[in-house]
N, CA, C and O atoms as a MOPAC input file, in Angstrom:
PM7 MOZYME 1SCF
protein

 N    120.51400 1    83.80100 1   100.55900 1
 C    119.11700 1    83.48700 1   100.81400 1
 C    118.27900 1    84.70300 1   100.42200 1
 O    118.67200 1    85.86700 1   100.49000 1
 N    117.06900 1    84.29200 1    99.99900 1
 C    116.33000 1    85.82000 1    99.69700 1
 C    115.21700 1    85.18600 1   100.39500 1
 O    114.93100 1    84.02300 1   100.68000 1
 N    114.42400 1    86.88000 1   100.66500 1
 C    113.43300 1    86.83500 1   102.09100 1
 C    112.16000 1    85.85100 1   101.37400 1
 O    111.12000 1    85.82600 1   102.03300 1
 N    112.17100 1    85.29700 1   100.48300 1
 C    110.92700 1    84.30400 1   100.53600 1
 C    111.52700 1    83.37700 1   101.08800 1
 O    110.72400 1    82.97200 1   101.92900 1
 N    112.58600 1    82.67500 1   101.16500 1
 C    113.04200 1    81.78100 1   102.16700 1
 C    113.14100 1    81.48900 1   103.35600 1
 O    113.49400 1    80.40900 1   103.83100 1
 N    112.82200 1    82.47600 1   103.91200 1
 C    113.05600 1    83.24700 1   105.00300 1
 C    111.89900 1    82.62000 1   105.95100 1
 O    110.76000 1    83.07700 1   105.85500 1
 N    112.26400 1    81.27600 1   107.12700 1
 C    111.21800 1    81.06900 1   108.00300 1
 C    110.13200 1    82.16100 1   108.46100 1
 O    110.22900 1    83.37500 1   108.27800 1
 N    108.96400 1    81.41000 1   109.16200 1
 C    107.84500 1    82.53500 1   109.87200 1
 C    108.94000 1    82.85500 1   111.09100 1
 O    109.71700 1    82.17200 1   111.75800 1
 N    108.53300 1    84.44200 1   111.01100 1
 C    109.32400 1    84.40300 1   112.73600 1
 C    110.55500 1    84.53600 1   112.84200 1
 O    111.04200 1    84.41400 1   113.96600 1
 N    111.39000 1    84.81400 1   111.73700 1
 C    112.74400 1    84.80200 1   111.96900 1
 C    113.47400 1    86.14200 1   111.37700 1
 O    113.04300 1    86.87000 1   110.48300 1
 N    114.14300 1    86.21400 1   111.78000 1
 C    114.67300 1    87.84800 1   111.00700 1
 C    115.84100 1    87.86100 1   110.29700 1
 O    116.86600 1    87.18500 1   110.38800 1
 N    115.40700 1    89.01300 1   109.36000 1
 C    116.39100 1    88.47300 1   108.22800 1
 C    116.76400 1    90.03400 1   108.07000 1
 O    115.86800 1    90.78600 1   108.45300 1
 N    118.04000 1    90.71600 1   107.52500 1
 C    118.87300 1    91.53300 1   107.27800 1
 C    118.76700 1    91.78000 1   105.38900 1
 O    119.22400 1    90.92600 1   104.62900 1
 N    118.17800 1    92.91600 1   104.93800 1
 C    118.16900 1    93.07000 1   103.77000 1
 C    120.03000 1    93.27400 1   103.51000 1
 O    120.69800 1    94.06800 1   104.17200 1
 N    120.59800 1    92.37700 1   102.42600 1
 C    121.34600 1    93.06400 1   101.75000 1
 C    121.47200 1    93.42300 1   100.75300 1
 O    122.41300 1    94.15300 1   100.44300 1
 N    120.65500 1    93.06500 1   100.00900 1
 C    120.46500 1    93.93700 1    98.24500 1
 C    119.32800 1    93.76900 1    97.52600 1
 O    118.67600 1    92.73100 1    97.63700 1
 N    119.11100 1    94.35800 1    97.04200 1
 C    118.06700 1    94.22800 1    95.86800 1
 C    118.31300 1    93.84100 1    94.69900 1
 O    119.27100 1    94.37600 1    94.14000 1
 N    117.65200 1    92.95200 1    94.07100 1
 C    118.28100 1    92.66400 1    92.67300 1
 C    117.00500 1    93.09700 1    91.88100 1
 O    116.35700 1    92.11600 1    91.51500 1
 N    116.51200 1    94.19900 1    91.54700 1
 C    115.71300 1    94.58900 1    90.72100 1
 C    115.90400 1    95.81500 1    90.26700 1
 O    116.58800 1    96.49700 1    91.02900 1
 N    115.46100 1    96.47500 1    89.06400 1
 C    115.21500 1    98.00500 1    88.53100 1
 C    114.35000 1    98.60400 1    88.50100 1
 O    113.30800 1    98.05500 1    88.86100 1
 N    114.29800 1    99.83600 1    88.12800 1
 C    112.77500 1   100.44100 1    87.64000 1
 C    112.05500 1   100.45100 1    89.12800 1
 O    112.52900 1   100.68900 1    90.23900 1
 N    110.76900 1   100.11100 1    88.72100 1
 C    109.61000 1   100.55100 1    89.46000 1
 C    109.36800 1    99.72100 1    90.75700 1
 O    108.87100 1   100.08000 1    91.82400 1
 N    109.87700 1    98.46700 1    90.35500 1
 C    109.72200 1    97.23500 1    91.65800 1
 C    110.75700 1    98.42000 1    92.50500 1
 O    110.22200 1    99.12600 1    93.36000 1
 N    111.75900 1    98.52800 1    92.30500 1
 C    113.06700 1    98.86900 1    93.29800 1
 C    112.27000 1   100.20200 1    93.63800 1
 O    111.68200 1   100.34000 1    94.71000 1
 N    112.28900 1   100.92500 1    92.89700 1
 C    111.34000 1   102.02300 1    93.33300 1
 C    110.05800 1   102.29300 1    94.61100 1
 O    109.66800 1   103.21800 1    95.32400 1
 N    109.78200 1   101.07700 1    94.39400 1
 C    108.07000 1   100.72100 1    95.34900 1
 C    109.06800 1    99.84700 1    96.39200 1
 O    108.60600 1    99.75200 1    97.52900 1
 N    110.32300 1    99.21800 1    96.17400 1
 C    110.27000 1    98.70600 1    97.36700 1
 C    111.01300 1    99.71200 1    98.63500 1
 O    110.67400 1    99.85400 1    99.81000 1
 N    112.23000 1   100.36600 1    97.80600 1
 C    112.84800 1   101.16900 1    98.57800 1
 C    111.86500 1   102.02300 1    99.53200 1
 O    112.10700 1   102.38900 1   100.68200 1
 N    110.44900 1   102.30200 1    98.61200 1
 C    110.00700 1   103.72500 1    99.31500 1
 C    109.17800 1   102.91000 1   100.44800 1
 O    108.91300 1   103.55700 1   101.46200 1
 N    108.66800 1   101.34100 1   100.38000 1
 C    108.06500 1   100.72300 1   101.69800 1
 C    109.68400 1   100.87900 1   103.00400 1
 O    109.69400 1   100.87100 1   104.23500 1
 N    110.52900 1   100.97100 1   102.25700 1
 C    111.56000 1   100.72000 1   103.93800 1
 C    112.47800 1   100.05300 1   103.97300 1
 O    113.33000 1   100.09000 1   104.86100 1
 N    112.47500 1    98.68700 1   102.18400 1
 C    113.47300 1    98.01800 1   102.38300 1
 C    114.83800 1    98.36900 1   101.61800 1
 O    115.02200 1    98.26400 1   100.40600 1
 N    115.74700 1    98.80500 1   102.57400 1
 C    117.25300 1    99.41300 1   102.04800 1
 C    117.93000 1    98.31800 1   102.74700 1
 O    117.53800 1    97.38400 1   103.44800 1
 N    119.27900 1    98.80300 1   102.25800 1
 C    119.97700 1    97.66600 1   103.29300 1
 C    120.33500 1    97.92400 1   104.70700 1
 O    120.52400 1    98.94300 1   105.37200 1
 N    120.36000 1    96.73600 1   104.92300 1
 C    120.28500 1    96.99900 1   106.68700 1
 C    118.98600 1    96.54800 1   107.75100 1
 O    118.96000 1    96.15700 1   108.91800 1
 N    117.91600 1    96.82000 1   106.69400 1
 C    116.56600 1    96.96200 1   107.49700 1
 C    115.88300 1    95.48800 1   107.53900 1
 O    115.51200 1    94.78000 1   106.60300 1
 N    115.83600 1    95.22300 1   109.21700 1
 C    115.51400 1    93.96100 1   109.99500 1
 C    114.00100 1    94.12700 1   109.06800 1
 O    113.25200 1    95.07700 1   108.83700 1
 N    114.01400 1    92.42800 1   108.63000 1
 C    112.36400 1    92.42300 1   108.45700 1
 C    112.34900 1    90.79800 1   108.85300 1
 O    113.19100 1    89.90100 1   108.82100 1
 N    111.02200 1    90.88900 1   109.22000 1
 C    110.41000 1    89.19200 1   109.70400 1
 C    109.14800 1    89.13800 1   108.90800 1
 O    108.39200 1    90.09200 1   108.71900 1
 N    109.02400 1    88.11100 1   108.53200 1
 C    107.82400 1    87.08400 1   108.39200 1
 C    106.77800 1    86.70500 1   109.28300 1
 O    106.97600 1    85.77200 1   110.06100 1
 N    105.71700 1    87.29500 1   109.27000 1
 C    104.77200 1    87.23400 1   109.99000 1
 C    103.46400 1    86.10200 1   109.94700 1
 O    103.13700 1    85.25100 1   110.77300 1
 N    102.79400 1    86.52200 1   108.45100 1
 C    101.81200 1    85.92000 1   108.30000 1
 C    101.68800 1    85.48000 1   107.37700 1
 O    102.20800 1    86.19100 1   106.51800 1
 N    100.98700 1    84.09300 1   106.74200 1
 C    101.15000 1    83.30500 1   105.45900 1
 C    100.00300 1    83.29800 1   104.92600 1
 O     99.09500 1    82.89100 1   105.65000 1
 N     99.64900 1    83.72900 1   103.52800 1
 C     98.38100 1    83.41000 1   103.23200 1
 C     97.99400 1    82.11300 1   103.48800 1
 O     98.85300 1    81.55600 1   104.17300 1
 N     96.75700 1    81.16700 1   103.13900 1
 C     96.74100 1    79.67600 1   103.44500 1
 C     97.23100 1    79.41000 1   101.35900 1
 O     97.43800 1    78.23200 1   101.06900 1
 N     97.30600 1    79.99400 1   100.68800 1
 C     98.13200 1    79.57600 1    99.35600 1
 C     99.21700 1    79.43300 1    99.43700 1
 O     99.92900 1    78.73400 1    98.71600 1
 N     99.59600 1    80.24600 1   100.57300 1
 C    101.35900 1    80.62900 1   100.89200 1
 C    101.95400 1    81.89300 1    99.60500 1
 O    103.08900 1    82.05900 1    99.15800 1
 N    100.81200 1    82.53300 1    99.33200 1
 C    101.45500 1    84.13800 1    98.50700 1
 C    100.10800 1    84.75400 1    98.42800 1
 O     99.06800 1    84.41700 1    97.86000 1
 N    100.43000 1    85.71500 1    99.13700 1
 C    101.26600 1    86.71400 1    99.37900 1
 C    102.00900 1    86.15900 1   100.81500 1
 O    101.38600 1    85.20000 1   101.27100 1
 N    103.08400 1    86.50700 1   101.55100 1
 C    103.41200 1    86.72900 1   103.15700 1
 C    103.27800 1    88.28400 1   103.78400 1
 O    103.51200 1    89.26800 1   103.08200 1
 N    103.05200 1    88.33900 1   104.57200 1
 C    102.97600 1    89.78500 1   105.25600 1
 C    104.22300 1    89.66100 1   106.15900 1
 O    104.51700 1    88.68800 1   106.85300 1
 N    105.05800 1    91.08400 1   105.99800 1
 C    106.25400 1    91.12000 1   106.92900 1
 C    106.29000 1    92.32900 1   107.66000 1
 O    105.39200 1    93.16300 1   107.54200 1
 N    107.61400 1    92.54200 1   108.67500 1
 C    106.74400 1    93.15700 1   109.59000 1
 C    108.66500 1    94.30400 1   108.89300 1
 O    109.85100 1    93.97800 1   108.84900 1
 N    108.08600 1    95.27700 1   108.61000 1
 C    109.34000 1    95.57200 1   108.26200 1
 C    109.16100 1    97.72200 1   109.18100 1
 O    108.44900 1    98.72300 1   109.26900 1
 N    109.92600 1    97.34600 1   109.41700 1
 C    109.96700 1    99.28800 1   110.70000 1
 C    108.51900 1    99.45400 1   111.15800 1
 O    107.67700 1   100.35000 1   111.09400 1
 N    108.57700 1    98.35100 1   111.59200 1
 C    107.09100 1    98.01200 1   112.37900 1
 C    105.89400 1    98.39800 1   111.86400 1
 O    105.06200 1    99.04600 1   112.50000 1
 N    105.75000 1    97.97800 1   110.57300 1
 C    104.43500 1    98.20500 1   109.45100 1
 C    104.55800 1    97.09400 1   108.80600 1
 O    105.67500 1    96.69000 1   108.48000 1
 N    103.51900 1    96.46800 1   108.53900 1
 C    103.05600 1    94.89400 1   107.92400 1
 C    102.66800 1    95.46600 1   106.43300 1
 O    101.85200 1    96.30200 1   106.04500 1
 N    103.80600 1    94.47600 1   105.65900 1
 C    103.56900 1    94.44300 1   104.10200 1
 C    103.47600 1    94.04200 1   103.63500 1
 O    104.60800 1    93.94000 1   103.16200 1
 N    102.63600 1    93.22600 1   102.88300 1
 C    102.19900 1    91.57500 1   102.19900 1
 C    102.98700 1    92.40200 1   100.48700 1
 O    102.94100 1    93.39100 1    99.75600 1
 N    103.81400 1    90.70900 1   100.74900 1
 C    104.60000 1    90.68300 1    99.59200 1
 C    104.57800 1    89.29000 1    98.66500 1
 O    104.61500 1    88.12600 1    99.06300 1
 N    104.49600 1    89.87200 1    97.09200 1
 C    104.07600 1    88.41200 1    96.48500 1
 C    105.40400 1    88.01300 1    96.43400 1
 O    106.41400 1    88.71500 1    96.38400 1
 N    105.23700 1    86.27700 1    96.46000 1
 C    106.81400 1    85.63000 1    96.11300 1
 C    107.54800 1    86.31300 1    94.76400 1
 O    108.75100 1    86.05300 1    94.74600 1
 N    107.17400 1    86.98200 1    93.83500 1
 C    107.42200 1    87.34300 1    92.82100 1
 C    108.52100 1    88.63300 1    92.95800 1
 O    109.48100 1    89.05600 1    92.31500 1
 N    107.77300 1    88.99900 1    94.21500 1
 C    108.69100 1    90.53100 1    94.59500 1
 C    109.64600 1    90.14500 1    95.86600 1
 O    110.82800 1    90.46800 1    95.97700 1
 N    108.93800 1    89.44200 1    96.72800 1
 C    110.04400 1    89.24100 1    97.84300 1
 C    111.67800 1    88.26500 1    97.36900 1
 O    112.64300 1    88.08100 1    98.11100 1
 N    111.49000 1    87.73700 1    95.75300 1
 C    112.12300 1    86.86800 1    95.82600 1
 C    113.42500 1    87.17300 1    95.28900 1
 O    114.31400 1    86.35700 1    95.04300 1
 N    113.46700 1    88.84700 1    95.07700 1
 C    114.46100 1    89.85200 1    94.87900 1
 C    114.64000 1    90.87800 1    95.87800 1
 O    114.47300 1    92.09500 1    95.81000 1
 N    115.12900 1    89.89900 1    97.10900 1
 C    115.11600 1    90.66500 1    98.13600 1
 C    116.35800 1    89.89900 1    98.72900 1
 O    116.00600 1    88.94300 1    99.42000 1
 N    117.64300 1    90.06100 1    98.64300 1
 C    118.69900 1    89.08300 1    99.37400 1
 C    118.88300 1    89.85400 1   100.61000 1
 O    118.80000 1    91.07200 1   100.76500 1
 N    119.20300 1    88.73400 1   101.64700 1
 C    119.69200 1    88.73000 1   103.05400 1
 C    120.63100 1    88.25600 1   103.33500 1
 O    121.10200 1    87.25300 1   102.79800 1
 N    121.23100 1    89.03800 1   104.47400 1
 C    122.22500 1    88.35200 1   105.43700 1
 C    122.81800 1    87.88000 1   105.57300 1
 O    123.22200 1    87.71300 1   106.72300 1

């Protein structure tokens, strides 16, 4: 499952990243490594971006980027 799948409200366990370069770069340095609990918080009303709540800091992520984000 990757975290755009990922119900409101539910927590999900990063286990990998499937990206290079600069995305992986920008995401590692927000917090997401593996291991790190993140939830789904808030939905735009388009439904993209979502805001997640990841080491207790809210990060709106487009489906484009969250959707190289596998869990759990």
């Amino acid at each position: 499952m990757n975290l755009y799948e990922l119900p409101l409200n539910e927590v999900g366990i990063v286990n990998k990243l499937n990206c290079d370069g600069n995305i992986r770069r920008r995401l590692l340095d927000l917090g997401v490594v593996k291991g790190t609990k993140i939830i789904p918080v808030f939905k735009s009303p388009s439904g993209d971006p979502i805001a997640y709540e990841i080491r207790k800091t809210l990060i709106a992520l487009r489906k484009e980027d969250s959707s190289l984000i596998n869990l759990k």
